[in-house]
C-alpha positions as CSV (number, residue, x, y, z in Angstrom):
1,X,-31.1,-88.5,29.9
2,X,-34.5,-88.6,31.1
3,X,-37.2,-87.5,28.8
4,X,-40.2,-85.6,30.6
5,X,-43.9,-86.7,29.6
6,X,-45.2,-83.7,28.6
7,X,-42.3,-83.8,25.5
8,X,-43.4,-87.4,24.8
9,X,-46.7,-86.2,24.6
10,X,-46.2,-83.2,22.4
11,X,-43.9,-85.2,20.2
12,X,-45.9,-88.2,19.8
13,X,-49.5,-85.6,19.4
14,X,-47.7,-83.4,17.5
15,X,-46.5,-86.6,15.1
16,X,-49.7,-88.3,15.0
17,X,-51.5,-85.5,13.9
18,X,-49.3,-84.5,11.0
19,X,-49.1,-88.4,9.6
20,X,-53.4,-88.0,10.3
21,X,-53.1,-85.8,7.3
22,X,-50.7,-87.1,5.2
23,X,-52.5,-89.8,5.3
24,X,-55.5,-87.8,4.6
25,X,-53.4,-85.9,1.3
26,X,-52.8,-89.7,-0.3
27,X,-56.5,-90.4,0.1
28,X,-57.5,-87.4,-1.6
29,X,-54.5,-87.6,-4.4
30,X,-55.2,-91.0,-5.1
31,X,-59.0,-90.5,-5.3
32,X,-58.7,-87.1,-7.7
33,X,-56.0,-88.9,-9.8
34,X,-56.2,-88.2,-14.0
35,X,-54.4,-89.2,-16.7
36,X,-53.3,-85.4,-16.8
37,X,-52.4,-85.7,-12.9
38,X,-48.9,-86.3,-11.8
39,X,-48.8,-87.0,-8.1
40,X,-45.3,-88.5,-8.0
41,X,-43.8,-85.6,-6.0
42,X,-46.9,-85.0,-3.3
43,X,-47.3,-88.9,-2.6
44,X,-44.1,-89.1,-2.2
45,X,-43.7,-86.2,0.7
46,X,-47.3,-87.6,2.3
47,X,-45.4,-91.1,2.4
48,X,-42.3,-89.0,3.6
49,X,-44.3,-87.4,6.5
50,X,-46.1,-90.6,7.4
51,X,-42.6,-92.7,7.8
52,X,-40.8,-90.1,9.7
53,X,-43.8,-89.2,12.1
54,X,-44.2,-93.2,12.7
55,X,-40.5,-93.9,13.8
56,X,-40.4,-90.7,15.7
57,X,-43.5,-92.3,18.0
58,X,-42.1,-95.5,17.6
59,X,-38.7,-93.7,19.4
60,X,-40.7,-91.9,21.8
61,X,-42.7,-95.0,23.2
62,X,-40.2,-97.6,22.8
63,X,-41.9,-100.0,20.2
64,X,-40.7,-101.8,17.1
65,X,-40.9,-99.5,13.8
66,X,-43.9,-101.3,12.0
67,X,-47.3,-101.7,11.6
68,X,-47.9,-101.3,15.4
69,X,-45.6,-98.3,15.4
70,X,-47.8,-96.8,12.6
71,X,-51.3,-97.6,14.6
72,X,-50.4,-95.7,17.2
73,X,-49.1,-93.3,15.4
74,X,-52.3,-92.8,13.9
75,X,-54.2,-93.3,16.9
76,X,-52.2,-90.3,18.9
77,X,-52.9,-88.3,16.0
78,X,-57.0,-88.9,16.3
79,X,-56.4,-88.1,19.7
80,X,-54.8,-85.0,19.3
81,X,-57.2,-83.8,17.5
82,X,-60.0,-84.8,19.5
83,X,-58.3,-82.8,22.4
84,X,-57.9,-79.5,19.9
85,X,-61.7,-79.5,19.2
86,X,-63.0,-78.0,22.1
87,X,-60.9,-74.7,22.0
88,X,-61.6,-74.7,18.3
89,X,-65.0,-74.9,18.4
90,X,-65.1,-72.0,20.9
91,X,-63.0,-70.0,18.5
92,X,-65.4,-70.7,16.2
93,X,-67.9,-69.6,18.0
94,X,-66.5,-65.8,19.0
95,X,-65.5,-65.2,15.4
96,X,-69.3,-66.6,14.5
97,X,-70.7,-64.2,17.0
98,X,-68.4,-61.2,16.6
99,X,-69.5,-61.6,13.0
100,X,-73.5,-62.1,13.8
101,X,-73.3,-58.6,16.0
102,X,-70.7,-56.4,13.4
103,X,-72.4,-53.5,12.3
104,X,-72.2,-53.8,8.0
105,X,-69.8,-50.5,6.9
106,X,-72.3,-48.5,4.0
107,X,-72.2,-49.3,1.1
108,X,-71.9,-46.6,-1.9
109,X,-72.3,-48.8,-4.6
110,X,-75.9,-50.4,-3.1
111,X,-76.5,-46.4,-2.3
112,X,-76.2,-46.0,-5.9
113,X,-78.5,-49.1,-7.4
114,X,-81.0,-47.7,-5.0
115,X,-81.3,-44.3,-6.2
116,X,-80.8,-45.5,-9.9
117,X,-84.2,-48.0,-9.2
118,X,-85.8,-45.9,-7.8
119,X,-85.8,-43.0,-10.1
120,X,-86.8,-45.2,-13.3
């Protein structure tokens, strides 16, 4: 059975982008660790996530599950996120603008502070 290359893609961008920030979650657990800190459980699902996101890409592109498998793992998962950036920096932007051009509601405690100044 014939796998289309859109699913590849999805799989593989998909994949790539979660082991991105797994690996990103081990970075930031091992550079906040404390003698009070006990990152057994959340190292070990980041490590979880990276291993099965590399030998599904390794599956999906035919190549040996290793250190190649892994760089391109990580490298689909740059990409993939490269490719999201436009359409979330245009979200961004709406929300930014539907914020700049909102109307602020009244407020009745500032009302109050007002009245209360300006009567002293």
């Amino acid at each position: 059975m014939a796998v289309s290359p859109e699913l590849v893609f999805a799989i593989t961008a998909f994949a790539g982008a979660a082991a991105l920030t797994s690996l990103c979650v081990l970075l930031a657990l091992l550079g906040t660790i404390n003698p009070y800190h006990r990152p057994a459980v959340p190292v070990l699902g980041a490590f979880t996530v990276i291993v099965l996101a590399t030998y599904a890409t390794a599956g999906a592109h035919d190549v040996e599950f290793g250190l190649d498998a892994l760089r391109l793992t990580m490298a689909e998962g740059v990409l993939a996120i490269i490719r999201i950036l436009p359409l979330a920096f245009m979200i961004l932007t709406v929300m930014l603008l539907r914020a700049s051009f909102r109307k602020r509601p009244e407020d009745p405690l500032l009302a109050l502070l007002e009245a209360k100044s300006g009567s002293a």
